[in-house]
DRENKEBA-971780 format. One record per residue (C-alpha): x, y, z; residue number from 1. Coordinates in steps of 0.2 Angstrom, whole numbers, padded with zeros to 4 digits. Layout:
% residues N
<kedo xx="X" yy="Y" zz="Z" nr="NUM"/>
...
END
This chain:
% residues 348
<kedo xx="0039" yy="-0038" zz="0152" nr="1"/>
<kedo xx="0028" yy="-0032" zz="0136" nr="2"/>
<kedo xx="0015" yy="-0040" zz="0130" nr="3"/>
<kedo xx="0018" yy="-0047" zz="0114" nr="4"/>
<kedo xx="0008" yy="-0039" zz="0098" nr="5"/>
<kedo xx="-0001" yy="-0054" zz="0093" nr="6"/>
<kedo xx="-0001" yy="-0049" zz="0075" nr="7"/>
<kedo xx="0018" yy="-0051" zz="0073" nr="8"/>
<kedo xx="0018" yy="-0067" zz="0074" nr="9"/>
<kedo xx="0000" yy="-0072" zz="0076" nr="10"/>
<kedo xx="0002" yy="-0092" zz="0069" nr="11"/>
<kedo xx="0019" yy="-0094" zz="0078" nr="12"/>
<kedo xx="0010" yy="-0086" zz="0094" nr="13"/>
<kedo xx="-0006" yy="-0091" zz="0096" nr="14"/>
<kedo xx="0003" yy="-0111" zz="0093" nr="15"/>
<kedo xx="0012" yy="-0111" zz="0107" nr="16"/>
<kedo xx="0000" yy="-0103" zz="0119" nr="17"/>
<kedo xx="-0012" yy="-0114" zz="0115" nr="18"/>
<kedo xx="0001" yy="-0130" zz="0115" nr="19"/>
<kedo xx="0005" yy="-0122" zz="0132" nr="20"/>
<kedo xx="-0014" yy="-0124" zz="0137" nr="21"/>
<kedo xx="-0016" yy="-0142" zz="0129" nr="22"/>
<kedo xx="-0030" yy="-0134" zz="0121" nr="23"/>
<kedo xx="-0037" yy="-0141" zz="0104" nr="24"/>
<kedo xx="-0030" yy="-0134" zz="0086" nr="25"/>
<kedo xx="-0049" yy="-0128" zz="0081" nr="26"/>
<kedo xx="-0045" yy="-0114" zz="0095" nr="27"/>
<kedo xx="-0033" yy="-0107" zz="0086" nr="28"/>
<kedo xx="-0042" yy="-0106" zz="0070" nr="29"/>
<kedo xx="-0057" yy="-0098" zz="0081" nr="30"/>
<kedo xx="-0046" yy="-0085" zz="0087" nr="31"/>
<kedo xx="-0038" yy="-0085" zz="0069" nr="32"/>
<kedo xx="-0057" yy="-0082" zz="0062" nr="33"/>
<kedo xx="-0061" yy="-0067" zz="0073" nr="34"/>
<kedo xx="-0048" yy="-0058" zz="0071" nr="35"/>
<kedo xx="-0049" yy="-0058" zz="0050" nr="36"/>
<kedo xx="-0067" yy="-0062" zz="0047" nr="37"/>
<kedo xx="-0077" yy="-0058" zz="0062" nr="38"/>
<kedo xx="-0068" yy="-0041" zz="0064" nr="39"/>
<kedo xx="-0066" yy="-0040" zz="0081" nr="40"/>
<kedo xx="-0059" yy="-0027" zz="0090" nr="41"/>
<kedo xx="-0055" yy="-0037" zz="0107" nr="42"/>
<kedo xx="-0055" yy="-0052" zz="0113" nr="43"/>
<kedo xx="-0068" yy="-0051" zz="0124" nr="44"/>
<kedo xx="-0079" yy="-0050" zz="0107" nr="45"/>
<kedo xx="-0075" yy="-0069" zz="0104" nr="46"/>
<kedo xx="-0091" yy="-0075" zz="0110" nr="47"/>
<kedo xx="-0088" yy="-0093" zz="0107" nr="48"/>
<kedo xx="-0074" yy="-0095" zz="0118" nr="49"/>
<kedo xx="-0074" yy="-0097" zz="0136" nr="50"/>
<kedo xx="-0074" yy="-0082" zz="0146" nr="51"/>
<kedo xx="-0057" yy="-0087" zz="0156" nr="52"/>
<kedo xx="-0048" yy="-0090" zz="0140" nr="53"/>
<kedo xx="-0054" yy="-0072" zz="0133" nr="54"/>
<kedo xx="-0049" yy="-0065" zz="0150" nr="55"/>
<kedo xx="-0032" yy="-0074" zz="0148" nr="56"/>
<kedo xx="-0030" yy="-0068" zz="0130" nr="57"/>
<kedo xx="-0033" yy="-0053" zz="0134" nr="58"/>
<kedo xx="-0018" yy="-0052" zz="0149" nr="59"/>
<kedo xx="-0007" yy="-0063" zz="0136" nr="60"/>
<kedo xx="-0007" yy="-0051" zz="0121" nr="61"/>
<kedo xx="-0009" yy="-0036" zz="0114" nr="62"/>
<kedo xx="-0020" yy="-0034" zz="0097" nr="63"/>
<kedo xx="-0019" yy="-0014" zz="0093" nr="64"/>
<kedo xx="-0003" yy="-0004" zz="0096" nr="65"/>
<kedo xx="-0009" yy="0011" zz="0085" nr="66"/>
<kedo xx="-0022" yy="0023" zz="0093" nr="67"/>
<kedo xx="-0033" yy="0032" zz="0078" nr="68"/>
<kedo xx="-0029" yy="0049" zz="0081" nr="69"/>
<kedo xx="-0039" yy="0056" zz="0067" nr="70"/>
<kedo xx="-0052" yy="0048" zz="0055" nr="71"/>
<kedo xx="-0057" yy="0058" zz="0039" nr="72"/>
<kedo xx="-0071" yy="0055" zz="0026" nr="73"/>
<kedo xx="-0076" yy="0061" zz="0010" nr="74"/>
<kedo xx="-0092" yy="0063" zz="-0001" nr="75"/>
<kedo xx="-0086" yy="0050" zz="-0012" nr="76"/>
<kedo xx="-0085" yy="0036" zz="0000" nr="77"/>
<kedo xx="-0064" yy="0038" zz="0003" nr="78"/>
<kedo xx="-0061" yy="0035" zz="0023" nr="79"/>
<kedo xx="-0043" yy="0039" zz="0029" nr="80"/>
<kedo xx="-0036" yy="0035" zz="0047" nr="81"/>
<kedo xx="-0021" yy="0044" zz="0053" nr="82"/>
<kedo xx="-0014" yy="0033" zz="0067" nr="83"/>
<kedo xx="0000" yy="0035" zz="0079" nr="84"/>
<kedo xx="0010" yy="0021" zz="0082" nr="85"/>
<kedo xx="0015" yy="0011" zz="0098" nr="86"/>
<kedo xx="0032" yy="0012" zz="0090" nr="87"/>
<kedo xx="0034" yy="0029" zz="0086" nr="88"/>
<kedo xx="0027" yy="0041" zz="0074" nr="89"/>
<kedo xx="0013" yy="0042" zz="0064" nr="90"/>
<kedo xx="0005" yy="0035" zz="0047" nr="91"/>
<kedo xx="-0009" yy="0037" zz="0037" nr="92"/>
<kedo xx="-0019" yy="0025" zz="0026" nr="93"/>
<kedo xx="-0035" yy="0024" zz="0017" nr="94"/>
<kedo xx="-0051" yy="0014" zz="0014" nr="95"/>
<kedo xx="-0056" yy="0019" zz="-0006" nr="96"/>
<kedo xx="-0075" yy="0013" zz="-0011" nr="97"/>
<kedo xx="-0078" yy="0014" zz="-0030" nr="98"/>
<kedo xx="-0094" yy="0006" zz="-0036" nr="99"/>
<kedo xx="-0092" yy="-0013" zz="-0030" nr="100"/>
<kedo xx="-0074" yy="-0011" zz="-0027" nr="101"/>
<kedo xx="-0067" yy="-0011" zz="-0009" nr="102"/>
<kedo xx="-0049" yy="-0006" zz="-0008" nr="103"/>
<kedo xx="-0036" yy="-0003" zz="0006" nr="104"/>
<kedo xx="-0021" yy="0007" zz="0002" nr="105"/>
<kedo xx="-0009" yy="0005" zz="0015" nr="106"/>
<kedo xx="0007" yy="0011" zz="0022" nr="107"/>
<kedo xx="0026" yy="0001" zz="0024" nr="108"/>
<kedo xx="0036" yy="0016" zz="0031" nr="109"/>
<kedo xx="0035" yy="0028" zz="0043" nr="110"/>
<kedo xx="0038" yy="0042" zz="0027" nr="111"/>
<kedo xx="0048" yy="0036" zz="0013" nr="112"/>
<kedo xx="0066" yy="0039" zz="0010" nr="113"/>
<kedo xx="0064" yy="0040" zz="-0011" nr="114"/>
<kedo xx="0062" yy="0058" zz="-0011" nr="115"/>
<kedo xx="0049" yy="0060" zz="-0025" nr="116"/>
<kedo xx="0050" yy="0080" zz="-0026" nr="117"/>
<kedo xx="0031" yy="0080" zz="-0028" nr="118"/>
<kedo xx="0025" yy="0067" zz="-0015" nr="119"/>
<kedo xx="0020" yy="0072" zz="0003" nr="120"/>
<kedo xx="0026" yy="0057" zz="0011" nr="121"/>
<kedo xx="0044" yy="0059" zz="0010" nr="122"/>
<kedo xx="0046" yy="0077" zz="0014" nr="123"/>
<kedo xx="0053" yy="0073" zz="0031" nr="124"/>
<kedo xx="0062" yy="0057" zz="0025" nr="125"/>
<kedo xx="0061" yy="0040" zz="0032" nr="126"/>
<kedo xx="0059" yy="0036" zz="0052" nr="127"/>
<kedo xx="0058" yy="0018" zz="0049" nr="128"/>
<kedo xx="0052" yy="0003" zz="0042" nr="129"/>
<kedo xx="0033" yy="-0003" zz="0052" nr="130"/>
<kedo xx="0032" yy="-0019" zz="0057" nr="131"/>
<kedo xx="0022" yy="-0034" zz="0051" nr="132"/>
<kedo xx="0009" yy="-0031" zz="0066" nr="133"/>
<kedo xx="0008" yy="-0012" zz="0061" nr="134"/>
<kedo xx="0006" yy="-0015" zz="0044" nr="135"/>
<kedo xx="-0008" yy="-0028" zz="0048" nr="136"/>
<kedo xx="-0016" yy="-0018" zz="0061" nr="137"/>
<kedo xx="-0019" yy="-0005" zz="0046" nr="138"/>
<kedo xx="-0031" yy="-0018" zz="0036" nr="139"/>
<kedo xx="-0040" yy="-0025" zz="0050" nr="140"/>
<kedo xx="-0045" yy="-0005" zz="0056" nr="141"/>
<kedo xx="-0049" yy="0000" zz="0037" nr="142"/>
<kedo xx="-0058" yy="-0016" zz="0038" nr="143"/>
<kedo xx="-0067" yy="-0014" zz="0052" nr="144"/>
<kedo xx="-0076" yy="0004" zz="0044" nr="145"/>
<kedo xx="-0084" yy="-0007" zz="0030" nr="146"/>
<kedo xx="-0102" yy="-0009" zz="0033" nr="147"/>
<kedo xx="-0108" yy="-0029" zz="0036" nr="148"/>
<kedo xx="-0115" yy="-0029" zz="0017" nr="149"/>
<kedo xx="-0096" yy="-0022" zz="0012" nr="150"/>
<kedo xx="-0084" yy="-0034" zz="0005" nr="151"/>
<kedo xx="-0065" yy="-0030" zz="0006" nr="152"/>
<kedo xx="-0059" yy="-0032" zz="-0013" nr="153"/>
<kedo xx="-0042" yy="-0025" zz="-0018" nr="154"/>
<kedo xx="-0025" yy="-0020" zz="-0006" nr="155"/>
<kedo xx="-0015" yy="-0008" zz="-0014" nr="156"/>
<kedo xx="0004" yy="-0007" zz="-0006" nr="157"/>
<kedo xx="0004" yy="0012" zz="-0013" nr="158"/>
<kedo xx="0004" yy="0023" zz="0004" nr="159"/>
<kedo xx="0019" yy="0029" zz="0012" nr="160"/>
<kedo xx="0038" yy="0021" zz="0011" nr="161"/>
<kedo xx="0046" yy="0009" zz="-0001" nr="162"/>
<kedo xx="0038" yy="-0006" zz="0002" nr="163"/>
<kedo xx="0052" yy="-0015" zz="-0006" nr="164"/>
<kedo xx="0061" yy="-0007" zz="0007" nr="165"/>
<kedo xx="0052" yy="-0018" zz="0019" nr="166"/>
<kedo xx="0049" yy="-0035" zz="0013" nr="167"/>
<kedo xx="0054" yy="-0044" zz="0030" nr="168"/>
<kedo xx="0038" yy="-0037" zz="0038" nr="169"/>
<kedo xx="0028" yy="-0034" zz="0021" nr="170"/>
<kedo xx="0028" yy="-0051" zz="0014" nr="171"/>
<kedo xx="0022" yy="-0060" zz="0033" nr="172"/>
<kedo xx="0009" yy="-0047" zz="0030" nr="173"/>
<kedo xx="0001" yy="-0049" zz="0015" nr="174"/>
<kedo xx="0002" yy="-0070" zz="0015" nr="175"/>
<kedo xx="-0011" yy="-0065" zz="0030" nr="176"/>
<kedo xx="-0022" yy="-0055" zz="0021" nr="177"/>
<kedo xx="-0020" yy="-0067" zz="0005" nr="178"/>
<kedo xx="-0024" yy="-0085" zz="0016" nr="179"/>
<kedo xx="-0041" yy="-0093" zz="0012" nr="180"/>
<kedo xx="-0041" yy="-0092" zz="0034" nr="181"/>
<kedo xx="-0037" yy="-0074" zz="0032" nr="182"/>
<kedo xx="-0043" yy="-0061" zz="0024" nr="183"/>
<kedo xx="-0045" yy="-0074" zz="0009" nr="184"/>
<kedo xx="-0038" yy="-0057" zz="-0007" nr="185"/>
<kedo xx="-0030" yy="-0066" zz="-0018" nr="186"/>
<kedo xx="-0013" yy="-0063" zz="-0026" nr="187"/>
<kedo xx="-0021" yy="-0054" zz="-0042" nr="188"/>
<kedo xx="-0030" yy="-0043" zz="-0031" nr="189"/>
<kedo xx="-0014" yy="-0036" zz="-0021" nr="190"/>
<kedo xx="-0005" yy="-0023" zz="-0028" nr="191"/>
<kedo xx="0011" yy="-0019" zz="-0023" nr="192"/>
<kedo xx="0021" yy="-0001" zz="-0030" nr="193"/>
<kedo xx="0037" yy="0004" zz="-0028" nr="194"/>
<kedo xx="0051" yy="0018" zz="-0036" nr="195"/>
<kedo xx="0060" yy="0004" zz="-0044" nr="196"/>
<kedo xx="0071" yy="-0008" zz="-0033" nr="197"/>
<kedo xx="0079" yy="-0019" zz="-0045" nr="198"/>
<kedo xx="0086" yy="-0031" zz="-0035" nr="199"/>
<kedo xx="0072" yy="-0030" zz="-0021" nr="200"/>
<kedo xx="0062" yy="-0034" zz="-0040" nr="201"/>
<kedo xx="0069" yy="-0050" zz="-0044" nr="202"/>
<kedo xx="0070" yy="-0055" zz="-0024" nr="203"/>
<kedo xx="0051" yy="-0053" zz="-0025" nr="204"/>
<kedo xx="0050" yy="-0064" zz="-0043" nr="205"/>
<kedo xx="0061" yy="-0077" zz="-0037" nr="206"/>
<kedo xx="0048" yy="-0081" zz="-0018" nr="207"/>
<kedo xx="0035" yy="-0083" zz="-0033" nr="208"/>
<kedo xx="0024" yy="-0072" zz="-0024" nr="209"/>
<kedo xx="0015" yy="-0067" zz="-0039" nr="210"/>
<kedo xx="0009" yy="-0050" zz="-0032" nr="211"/>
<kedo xx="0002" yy="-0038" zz="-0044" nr="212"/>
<kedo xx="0020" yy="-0026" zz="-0046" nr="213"/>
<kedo xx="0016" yy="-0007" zz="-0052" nr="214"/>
<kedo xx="0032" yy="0003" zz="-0055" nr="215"/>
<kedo xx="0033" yy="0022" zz="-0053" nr="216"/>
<kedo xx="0041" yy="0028" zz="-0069" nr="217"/>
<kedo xx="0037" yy="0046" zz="-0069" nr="218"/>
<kedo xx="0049" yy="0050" zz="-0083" nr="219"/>
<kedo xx="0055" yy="0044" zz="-0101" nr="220"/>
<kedo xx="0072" yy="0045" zz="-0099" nr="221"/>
<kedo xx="0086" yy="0047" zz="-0085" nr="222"/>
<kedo xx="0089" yy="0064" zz="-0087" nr="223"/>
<kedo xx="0072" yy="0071" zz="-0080" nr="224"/>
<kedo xx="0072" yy="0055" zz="-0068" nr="225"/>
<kedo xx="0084" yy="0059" zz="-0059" nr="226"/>
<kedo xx="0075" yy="0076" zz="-0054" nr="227"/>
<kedo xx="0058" yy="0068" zz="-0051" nr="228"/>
<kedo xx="0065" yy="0053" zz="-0042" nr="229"/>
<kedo xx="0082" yy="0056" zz="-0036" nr="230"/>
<kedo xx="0086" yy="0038" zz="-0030" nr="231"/>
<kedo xx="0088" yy="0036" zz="-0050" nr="232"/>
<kedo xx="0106" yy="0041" zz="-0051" nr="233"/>
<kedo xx="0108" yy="0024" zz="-0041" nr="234"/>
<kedo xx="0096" yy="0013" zz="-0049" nr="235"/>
<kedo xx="0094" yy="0020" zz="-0069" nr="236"/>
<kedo xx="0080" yy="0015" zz="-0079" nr="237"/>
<kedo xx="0087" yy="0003" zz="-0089" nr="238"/>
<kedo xx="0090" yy="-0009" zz="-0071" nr="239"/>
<kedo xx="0074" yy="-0006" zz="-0067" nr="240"/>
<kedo xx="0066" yy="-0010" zz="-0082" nr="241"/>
<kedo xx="0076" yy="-0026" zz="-0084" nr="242"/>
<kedo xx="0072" yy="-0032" zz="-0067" nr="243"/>
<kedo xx="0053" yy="-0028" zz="-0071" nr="244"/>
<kedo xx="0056" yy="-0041" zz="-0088" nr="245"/>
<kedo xx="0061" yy="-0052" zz="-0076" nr="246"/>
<kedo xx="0046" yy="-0050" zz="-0063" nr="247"/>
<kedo xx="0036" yy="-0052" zz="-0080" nr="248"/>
<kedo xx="0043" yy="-0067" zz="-0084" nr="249"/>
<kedo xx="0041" yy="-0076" zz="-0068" nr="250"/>
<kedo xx="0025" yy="-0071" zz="-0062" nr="251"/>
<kedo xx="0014" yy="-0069" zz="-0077" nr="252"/>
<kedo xx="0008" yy="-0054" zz="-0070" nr="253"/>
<kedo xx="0004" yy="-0040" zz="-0082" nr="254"/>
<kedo xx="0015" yy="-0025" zz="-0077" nr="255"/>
<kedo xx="0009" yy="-0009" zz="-0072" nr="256"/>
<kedo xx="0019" yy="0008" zz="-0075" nr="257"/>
<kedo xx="0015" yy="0025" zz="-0065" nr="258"/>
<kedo xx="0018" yy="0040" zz="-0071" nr="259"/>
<kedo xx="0011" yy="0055" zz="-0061" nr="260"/>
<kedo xx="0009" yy="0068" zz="-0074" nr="261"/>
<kedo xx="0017" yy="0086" zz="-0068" nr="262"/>
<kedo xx="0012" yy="0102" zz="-0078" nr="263"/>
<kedo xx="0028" yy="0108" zz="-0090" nr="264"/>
<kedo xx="0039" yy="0096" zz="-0080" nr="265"/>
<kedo xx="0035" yy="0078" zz="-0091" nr="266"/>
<kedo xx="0018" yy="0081" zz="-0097" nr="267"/>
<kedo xx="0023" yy="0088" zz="-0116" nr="268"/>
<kedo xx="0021" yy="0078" zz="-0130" nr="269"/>
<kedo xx="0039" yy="0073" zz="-0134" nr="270"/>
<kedo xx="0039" yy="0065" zz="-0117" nr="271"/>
<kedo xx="0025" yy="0054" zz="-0122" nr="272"/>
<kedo xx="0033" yy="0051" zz="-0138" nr="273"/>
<kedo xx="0049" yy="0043" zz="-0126" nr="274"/>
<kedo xx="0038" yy="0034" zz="-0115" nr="275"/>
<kedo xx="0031" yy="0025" zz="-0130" nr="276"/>
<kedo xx="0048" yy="0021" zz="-0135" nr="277"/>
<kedo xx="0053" yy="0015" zz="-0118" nr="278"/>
<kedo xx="0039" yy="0003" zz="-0115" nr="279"/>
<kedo xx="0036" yy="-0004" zz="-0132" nr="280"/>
<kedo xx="0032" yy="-0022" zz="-0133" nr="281"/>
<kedo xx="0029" yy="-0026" zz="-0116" nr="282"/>
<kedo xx="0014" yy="-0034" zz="-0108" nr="283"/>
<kedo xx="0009" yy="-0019" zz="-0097" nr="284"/>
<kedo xx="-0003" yy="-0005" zz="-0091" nr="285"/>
<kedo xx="0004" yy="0015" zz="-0090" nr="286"/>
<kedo xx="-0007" yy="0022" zz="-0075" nr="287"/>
<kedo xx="-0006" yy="0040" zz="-0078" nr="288"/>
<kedo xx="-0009" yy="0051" zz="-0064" nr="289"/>
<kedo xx="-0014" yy="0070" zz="-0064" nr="290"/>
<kedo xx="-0005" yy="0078" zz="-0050" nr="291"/>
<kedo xx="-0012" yy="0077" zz="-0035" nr="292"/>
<kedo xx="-0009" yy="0095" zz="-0028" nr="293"/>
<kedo xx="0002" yy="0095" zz="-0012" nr="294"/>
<kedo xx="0003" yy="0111" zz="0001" nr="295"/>
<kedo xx="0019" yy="0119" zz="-0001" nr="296"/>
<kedo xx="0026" yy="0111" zz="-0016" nr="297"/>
<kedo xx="0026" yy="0120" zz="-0033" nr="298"/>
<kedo xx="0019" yy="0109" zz="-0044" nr="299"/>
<kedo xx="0003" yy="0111" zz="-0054" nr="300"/>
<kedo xx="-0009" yy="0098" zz="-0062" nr="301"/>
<kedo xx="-0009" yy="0098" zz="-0084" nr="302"/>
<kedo xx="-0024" yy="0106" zz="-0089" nr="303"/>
<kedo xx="-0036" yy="0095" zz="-0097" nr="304"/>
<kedo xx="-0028" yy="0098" zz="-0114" nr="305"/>
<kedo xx="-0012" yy="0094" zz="-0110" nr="306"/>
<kedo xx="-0019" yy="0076" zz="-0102" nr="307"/>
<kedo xx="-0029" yy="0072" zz="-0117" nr="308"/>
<kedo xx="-0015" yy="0077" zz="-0129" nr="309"/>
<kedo xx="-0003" yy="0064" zz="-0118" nr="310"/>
<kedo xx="-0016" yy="0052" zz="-0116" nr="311"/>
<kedo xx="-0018" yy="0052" zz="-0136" nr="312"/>
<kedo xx="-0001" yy="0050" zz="-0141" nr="313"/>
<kedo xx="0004" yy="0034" zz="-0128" nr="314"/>
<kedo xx="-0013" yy="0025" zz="-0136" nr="315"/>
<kedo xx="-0009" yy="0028" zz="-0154" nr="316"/>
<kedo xx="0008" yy="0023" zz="-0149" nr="317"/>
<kedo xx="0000" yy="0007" zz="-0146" nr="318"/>
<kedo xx="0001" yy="0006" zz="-0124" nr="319"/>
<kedo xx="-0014" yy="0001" zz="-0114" nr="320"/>
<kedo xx="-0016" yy="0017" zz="-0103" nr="321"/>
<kedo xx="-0027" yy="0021" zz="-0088" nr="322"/>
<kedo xx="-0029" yy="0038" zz="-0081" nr="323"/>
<kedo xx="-0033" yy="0037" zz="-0062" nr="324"/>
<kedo xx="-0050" yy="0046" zz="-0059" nr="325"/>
<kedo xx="-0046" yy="0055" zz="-0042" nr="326"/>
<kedo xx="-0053" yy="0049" zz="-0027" nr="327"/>
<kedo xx="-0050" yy="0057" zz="-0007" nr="328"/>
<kedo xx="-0040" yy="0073" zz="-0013" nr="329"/>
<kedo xx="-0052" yy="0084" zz="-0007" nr="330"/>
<kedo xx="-0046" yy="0077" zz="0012" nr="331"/>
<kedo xx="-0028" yy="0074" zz="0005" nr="332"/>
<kedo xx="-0032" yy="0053" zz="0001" nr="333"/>
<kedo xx="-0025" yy="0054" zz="-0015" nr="334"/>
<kedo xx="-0009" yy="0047" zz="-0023" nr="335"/>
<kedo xx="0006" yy="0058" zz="-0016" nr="336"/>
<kedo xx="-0003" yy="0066" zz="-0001" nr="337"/>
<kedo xx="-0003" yy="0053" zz="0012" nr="338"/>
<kedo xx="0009" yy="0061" zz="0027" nr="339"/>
<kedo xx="0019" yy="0056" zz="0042" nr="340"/>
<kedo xx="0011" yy="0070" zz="0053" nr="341"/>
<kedo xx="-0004" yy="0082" zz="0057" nr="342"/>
<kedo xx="-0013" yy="0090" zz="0069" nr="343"/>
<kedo xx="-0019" yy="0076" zz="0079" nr="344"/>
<kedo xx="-0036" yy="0075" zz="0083" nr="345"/>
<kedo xx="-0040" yy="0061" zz="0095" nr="346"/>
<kedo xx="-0057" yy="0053" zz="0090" nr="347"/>
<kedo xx="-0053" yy="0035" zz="0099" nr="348"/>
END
C-alpha cells in the first residue's frame, strides 16, 4: 500500500492516527505546529515528540512528494523552484521579496488549458489539475527559504493553471495557509487570479471565502479577446464582468482587473479609451502589466511611451491603476513565464 501524503488530508489524517493511538488532541496540534510554523522538513525534526512516535510518523506518512529539481535566484531577492511532482510532471513557483513584503506565487495545474497566446504556461496545454497536498507542499518549500527574521506575507494564486479550474483541491489549501494554527495570511492577503470563470466566480462568492479575486482582462472588447484569450468565445466579457459584480457584491473585496499590455496588439490609446468605458464605476484596481518577454513567442513589451500614454488615459478616465514593477524576469519569475518543463537540474 502507499503511504498516504499527510498534507491531503492533514486534519482528517493525523485525527485518526492519533485516535487510533489514544494519544492526547495537543499531539496533533504539535505535529500541526511544525509542519506550518516550525518548518520542518521531517519528522524526525519535531523535537518535542517522542522518538517512537517520530519513528512511527515517519513509517505512517509521507510529507514531500515533489523532489526540487532546480532552484533559481535573482539579484533582486526572487527565488523560484521547479519541482517534479510524485504524480507526474513538473511545476514551477516562486518566492517574490519586495521591501517588507514576503510573497509566494504558486501553481494550481500542471500547465493551463486557457491558452493565453502570450503566456509560457500553457504552451503545451493542461496535464492536470495538482492536488491539495501538491499545492501545499509548494508554500511550505517557498517557506522554508525565508531566513528566521523573514515573515511570509502575501499568497498569490497567479502561477500556472486556472485556479478556478481546481477549486476542490484549492480551497482545502488555502483554509490551511489562512487558519490562525496554519500559516495564520489572512483572507485579504490571498490573491487568487483567474481568465474569467463566471460560474466558478459566483461558486467562490457564494462559500463566502472572501479571497482577494484578480481577473485577467487583457482586452477592452470581445473582439481582441478572443485572440488573446481564446476561451472567451465561451465565456464573453459581459459574463464575466457580471459574475465579478456579484463577487463584489458578496465579498466586499475590491476587484482587481489584469491586463498585460502587448506592443501594437492592445497597448493603443483607443483600447484604453474602451477599457475606461468597460470598467467605469466599479470599485476596482487595473494592474497593468508590461509584457513579460517569452522564448519563442512574438510578442514585444510597449516602449515606455506607449506605457505612459496608456497609463495616462486609464487615470484621467478616472480608474485606480497600478503598473507592476517587474520582478524575477531576468530568471523567467515573472508574470507569464512560469513553465511545466525545463532542463532539470537536480540540486536536492
Amino acid at each position: 500500500m502507499p503511504v498516504p501524503h499527510l498534507f491531503d488530508d492533514i486534519d482528517g489524517q493525523l485525527a485518526e492516527w492519533c485516535s487510533a493511538r489514544k494519544l492526547p488532541a495537543f499531539r496533533q496540534r504539535q505535529i500541526r505546529r511544525w509542519l506550518f510554523e516550525g518548518r520542518a522538513g521531517e519528522f524526525a525534526e519535531m523535537s518535542d515528540l517522542s522518538q517512537a512516535l517520530r519513528n512511527e510518523l515517519t513509517e505512517s506518512f509521507t510529507l514531500w512528494t515533489s523532489n526540487v529539481a532546480k532552484h533559481t535566484t535573482a539579484d533582486d531577492g526572487t527565488e523560484k523552484l521547479l519541482l517534479s511532482l510524485g504524480g507526474g510532471g513538473q511545476i514551477e513557483c516562486v518566492l517574490l521579496r519586495d521591501k517588507v513584503r514576503r510573497t509566494l506565487c504558486i501553481s494550481t495545474q500542471v500547465g493551463c488549458g486557457m491558452g493565453c497566446v502570450f503566456c509560457a504556461s500553457g504552451l503545451d496545454g493542461v496535464d492536470r489539475n495538482l492536488t491539495t497536498g501538491e499545492i501545499l507542499e509548494q508554500v511550505l518549500l517557498l517557506q522554508r527559504l525565508l531566513d528566521p527574521q523573514e515573515r511570509l506575507s502575501h499568497i498569490v494564486v497567479m502561477g500556472m493553471g486556472e485556479p478556478l479550474a481546481n477549486l476542490p483541491a484549492l480551497l482545502p489549501a488555502l483554509e490551511h495557509i489562512a487558519r490562525d494554527d496554519g500559516l495564520g495570511i489572512s483572507h485579504r492577503r490571498i490573491t487568487i487570479s483567474t481568465v474569467g470563470l463566471p460560474k466558478a466566480i459566483r461558486k467562490l462568492a457564494d462559500l463566502d471565502t472572501r479571497y482577494r479575486l484578480a481577473i485577467s482582462l487583457h482586452a477592452p472588447n470581445d473582439e481582441l479577446r478572443n485572440q488573446i484569450v481564446p476561451v472567451n468565445d465561451k465565456m464573453p466579457l459581459a459574463e464575466i464582468l457580471a459574475a465579478a459584480d456579484y463577487y463584489f457584491d458578496r465579498s466586499g473585496r475590491r476587484l482587481t482587473f489584469e491586463y498585460v499590455l502587448l506592443a501594437g496588439l492592445n497597448d493603443r490609446p483607443e483600447h484604453a479609451h474602451q477599457l475606461v468605458r468597460l470598467l467605469a464605476g466599479r470599485t476596482a484596481l487595473v494592474n497593468v502589466i508590461p509584457y513579460n518577454p517569452v522564448m519563442g513567442l512574438p510578442y514585444q513589451t510597449p516602449s515606455i511611451e506607449s506605457q505612459h500614454a496608456f497609463r495616462s488615459i486609464l487615470e484621467a478616465g478616472g480608474l485606480a491603476v497600478r503598473f507592476r514593477h517587474r520582478k524575477g524576469d531576468k530568471i523567467n519569475a515573472a508574470c507569464g513565464q512560469l513553465r511545466r518543463s525545463q532542463a532539470v537540474v537536480d540540486i536536492s
